[in-house]
N, C-alpha and C positions, 0 to 999 in steps of 0.2 A: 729670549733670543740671545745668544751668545756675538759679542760685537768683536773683533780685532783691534786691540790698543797694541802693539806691537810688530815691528818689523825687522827679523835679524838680515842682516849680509856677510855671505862669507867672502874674506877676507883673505888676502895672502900675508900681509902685515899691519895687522891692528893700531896700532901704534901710530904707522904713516896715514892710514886711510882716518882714525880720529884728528887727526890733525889737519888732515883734509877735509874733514866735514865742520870742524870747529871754526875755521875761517869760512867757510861756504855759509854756515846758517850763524854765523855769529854769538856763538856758545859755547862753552865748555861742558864737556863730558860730565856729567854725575859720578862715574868710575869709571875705572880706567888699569886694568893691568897691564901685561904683555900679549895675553891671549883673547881679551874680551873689550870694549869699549861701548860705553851707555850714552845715550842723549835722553833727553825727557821733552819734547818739544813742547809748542803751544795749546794747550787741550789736553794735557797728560798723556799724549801717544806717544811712545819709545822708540827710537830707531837703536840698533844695537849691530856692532862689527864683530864678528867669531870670529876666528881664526881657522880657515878650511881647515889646517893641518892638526887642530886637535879637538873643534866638533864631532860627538857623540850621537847618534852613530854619521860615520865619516859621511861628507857631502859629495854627490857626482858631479853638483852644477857646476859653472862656473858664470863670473858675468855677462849681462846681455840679453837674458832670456826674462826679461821683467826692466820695470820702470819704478823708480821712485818718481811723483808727479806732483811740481810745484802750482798753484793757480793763482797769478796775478791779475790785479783789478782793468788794467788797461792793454792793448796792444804795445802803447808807446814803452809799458813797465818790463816789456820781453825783448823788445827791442834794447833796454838800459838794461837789462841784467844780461844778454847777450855781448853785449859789450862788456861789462863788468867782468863776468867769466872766460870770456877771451883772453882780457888783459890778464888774469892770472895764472892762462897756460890750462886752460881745462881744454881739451882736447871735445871740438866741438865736431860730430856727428852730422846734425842737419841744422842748418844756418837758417835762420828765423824765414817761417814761411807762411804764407797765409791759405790753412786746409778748409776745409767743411764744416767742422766745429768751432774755426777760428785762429791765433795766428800760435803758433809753436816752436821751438828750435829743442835740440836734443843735444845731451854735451855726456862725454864718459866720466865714471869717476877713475881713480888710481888702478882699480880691478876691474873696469869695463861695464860696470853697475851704468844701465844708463837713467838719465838722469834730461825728464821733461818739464819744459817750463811751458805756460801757454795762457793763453786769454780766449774766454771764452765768447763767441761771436755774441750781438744782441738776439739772434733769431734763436741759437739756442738757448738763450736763459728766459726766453717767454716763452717754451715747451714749442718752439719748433714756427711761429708764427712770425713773422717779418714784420719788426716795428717801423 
């Protein structure tokens, strides 16, 4: 079975958005030029910033149409990263809510990358049964 360890995002400036993700998940880049930017997170999965404007072959997307998705242990832990990211000007989308799988809020990155935090209810973590 072939698994997914990596994640690129294009980027309109590599450089501003590593510097944005470096303060966000509290890391530093692996590397780092003007056109590419690496993370290695926790598990050896990569998150990696291209640079639309010299990605091979050129990209149509742009941000918004996909999620990078955080899963913390508690409600109250979305509710404190919600505020966390607030204070630092991230530009929040939907304001912590509590949906059907549990409680959520959505914030953009620099290029519109959005970007979900959430807690997952207890009914969904016993496969759908109401503890």
């Amino acid at each position: 079975m072939i698994t997914p360890n990596f994640v690129i995002l294009y980027v309109d400036q590599p450089q501003r958005s590593g510097a944005f993700y470096s303060a966000l998940l509290g890391r530093e880049p692996v590397e780092s030029s003007p056109t590419f930017v690496l993370f290695v997170l926790d598990g050896g999965f990569k998150l990696g910033l291209w640079s639309r404007h010299t990605v091979e072959p050129a990209a149509a997307a742009a941000g918004g149409g996909s999620e990078i998705v955080f899963a913390l242990e508690t409600p109250q832990a979305v509710d404190a990263t919600h505020a966390d990211w607030s204070g630092r000007g991230l530009n929040i989308l939907q304001a912590p809510t509590d949906m059907d799988f549990g409680r959520t809020f959505v914030a953009l990155d620099p290029d519109n990358h959005r970007l979900r935090v959430y807690w997952l209810n207890d009914a969904d973590q016993a496969g759908g049964e109401q503890k």
